[in-house]
N, C-alpha and C positions, 0 to 999 in steps of 0.2 A: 532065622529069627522066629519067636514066636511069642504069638499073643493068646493072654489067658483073659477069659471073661464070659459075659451072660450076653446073649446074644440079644437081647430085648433091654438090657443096657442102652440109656442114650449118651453117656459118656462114651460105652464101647462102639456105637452105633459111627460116632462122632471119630474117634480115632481110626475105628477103620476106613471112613471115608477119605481120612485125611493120607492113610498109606496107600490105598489104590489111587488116588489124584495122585500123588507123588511116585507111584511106579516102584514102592516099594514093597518086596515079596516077603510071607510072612505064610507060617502055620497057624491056624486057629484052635485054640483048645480050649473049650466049652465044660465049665464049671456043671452046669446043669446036668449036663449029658454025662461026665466022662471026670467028674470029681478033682480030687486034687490029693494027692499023695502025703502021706505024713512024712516021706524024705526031702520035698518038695517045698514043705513049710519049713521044714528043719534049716534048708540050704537059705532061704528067704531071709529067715528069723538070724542067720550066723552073716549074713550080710551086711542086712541095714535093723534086724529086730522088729519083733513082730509090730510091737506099737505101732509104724511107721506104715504097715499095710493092714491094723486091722480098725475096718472102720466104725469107728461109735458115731460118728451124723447120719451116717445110713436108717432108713426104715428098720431094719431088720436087727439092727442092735437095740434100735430105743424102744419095739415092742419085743424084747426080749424081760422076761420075769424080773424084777428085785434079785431072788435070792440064785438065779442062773447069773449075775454079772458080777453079786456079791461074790461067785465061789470061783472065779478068775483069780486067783492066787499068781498060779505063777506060769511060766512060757509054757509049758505044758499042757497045763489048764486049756490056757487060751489057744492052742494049735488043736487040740481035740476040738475044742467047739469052732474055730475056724475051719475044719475038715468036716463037721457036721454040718455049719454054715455058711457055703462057700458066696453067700448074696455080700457075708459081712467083709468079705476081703476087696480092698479098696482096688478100683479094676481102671482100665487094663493091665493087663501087668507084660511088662515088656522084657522079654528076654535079649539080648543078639551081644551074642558074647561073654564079656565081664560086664557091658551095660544091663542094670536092674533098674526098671521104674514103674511107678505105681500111681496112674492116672492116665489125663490129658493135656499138654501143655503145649502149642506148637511150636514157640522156641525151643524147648527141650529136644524132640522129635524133629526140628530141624538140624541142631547142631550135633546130633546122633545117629540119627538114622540114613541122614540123606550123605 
């Protein structure tokens, strides 16, 4: 399994505590450090679509420019600027398997992971 996100995340701070109490083992992959692949978004975006994980309540989208949100056209667009900003992609992101998700929810993460 593996988990993607920013380590100073309190979402991510939150799920991961929730997988170590539960004994459940995972890789960690660190946006900040270690970026995020444009085949990586591509496989995201053909799953559930990028909408789904890219986040506009986040900081980092609502202090983005006017004319940077206006030129989101189209999935391309927006996976280029989601690989340049990886704060805007809604985090954790859960890999283990064919299971994709993209938050915190403990029902989910129980009837998944455990």
């Amino acid at each position: 399994m593996k988990v993607y996100g920013i380590t100073n995340c309190n979402t991510v701070k939150k799920a991961l505590d929730w997988l170590k109490a539960h004994n459940v083992a995972y890789e960690f992959h660190d946006f900040k450090k270690l970026g995020v692949s444009t085949e990586k978004l591509n496989e995201w975006d053909s799953k559930v679509g990028y909408e789904r994980f890219m986040n506009k309540q986040g900081l980092t989208y609502k202090q983005l420019d006017a004319a940077v949100k206006d030129a989101i056209k189209t999935k391309d667009d927006a996976l280029q600027l989601l690989q340049q900003k990886t704060s805007m992609i809604k985090r954790p992101v859960i890999e283990k398997d064919d299971f994709l998700f993209f938050g915190f929810d403990e029902a989910v993460y129980s009837k998944e992971l455990l």
